[in-house]
C-alpha positions as CSV (number, residue, x, y, z in Angstrom):
1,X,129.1,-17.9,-2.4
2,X,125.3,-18.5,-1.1
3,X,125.0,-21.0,-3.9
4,X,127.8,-22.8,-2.9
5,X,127.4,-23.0,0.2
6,X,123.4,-24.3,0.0
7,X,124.5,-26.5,-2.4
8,X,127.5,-28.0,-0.3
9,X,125.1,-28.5,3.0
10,X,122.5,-30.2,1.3
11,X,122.8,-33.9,1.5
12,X,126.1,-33.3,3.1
13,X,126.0,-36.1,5.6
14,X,124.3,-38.8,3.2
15,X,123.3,-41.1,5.6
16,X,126.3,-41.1,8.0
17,X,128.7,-42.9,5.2
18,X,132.2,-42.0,4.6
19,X,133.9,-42.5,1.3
20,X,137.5,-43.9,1.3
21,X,140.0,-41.1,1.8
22,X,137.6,-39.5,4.3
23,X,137.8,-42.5,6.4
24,X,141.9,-42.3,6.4
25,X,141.3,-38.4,7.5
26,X,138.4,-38.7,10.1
27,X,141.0,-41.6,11.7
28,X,144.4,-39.4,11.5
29,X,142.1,-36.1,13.1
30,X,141.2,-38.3,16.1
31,X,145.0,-39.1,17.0
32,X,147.1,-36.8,18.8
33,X,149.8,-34.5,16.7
34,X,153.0,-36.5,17.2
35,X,151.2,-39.4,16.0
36,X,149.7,-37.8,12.9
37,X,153.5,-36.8,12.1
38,X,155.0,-40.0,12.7
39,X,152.4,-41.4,10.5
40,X,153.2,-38.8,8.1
41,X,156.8,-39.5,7.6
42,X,156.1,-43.0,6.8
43,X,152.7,-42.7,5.0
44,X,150.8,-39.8,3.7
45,X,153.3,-36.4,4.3
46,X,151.0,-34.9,2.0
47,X,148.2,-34.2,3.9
48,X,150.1,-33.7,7.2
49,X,149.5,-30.6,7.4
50,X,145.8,-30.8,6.5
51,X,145.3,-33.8,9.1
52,X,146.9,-31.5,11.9
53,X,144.3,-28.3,10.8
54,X,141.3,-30.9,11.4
55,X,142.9,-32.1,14.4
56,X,142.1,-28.9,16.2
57,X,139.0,-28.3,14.2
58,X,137.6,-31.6,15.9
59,X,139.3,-30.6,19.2
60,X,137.0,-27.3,19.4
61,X,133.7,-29.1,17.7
62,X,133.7,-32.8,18.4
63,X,135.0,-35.5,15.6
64,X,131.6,-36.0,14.0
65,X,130.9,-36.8,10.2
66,X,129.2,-32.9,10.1
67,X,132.7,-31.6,11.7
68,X,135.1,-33.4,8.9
69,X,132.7,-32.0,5.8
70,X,131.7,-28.6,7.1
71,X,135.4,-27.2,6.3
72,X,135.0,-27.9,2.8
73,X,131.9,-26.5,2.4
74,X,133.1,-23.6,3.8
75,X,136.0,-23.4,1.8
76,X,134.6,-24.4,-1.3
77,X,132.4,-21.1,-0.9
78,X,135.3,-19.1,-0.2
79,X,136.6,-20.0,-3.6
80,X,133.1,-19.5,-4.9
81,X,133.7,-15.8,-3.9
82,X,137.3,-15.9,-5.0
83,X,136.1,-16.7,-8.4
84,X,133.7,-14.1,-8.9
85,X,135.7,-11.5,-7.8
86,X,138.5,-12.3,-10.0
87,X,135.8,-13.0,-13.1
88,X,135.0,-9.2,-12.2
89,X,137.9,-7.7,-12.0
90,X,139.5,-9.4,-15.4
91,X,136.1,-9.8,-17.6
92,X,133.7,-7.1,-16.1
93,X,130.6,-7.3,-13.7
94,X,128.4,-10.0,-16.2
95,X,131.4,-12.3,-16.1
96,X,131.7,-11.7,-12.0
97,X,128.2,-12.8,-11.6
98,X,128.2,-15.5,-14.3
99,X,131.5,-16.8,-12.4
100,X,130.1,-16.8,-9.5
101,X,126.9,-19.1,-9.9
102,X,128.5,-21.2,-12.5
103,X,131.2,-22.2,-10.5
104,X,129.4,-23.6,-8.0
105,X,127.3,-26.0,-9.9
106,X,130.1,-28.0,-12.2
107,X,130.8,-31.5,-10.0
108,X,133.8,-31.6,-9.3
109,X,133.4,-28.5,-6.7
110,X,130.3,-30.0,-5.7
111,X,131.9,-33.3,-5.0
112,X,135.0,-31.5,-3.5
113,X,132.6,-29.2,-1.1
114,X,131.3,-32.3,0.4
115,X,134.7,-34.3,0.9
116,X,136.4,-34.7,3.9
117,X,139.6,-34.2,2.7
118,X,142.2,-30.6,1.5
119,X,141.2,-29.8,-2.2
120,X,138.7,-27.5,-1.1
121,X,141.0,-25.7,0.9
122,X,143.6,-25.9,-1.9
123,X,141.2,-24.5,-4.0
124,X,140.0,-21.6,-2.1
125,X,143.9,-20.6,-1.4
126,X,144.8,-21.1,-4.7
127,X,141.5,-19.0,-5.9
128,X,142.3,-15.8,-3.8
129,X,146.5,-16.6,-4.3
130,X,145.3,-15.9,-8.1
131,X,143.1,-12.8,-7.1
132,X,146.2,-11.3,-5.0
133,X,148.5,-11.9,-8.0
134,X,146.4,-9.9,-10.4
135,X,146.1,-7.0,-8.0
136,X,150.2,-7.0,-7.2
137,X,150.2,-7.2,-10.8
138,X,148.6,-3.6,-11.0
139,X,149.4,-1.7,-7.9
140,X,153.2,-3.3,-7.0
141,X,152.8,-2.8,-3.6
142,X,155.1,-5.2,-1.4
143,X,152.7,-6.3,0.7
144,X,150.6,-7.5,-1.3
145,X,153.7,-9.6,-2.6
146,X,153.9,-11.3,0.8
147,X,150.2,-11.9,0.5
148,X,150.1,-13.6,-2.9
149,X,153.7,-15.7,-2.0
150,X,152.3,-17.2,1.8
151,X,148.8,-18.1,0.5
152,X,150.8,-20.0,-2.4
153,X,152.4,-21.1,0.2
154,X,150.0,-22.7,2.6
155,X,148.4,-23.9,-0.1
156,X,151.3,-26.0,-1.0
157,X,151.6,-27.4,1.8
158,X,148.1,-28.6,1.8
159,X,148.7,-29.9,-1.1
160,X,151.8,-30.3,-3.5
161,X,150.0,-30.2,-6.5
162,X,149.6,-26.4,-5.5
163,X,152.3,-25.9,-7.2
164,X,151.1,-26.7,-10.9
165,X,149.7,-23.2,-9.8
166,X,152.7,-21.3,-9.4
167,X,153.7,-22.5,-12.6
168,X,150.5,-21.6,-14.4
169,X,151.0,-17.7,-12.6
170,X,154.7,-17.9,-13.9
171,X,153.6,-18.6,-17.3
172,X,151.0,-16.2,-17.4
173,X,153.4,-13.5,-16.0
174,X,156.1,-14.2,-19.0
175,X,153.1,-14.4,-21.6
176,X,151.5,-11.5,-20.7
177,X,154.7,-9.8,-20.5
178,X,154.3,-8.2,-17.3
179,X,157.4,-5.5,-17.0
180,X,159.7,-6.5,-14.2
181,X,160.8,-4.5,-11.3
């Protein structure tokens, strides 16, 4: 998670530029809530959700090129720890910590750490959605039902693609032969 996060801060404004999508998002945050959901309807419904979250996020910190990247970064790390802790739990403590500082240095989650824009969110839900499958898996407790089915959840609605997820826990559940009850 340290990694991560060091790694996602460093050079994370690169001199004030915004790529393309984070441009679309740092507009969208700036406009009040009816107007990112009439946009929404028309254009990107998608990321509706996520452009409302960072509405209120640059609400309580200011609309600054800091404020749009600092949730991934954050989030990014979250899945940093999600990953490790899963990687220990299935694979043992080597494979925890090997997770957990390998993760954090392939690019794609050091691009997505930096971006403006849901996927590290996505990921991060999707990381501990995984982690709270595994242990309802073991200890069939309700609860921890509810837990794994509304972090799914939100993270679909981040993101649709989210639900390639689901299908990947399905599958796994039917291949692993996990007895019903």
């Amino acid at each position: 998670m340290s990694l991560t996060l060091a790694l996602g801060l460093w050079g994370i404004r690169r001199e004030n530029t915004l790529w393309g999508d984070e441009s679309v998002t740092y507009q969208l945050a700036q406009r009040d809530l009816s107007q990112i959901w009439h946009t929404a309807q028309h254009i990107d419904l998608v990321h509706a959700l996520y452009y409302a979250v960072m509405h209120e996020i640059f609400g309580l910190f200011g609309g600054g090129l800091l404020t749009l990247r600092l949730p991934s970064v954050l989030a990014m790390s979250v899945a940093a720890s999600g990953v490790g802790l899963l990687a220990l739990r299935l694979a043992g403590p080597r494979a925890g910590l090997l997770a957990g500082l390998v993760f954090p240095l392939l690019p794609q989650v050091q691009k997505y750490a930096q971006e403006g824009r849901s996927y590290a969110m996505v990921c991060a839900l999707v990381t501990w959605a995984t982690y709270a499958l595994v242990v309802s898996v073991r200890h069939r407790v309700r609860w921890r039902w509810a837990v794994y089915g509304s972090t799914m959840l939100l993270a679909c609605l981040l993101h649709e693609f989210a639900v390639l997820a689901l299908v990947a826990h399905g599958v796994t559940l039917v291949v692993s032969r996990v007895p019903r009850r």
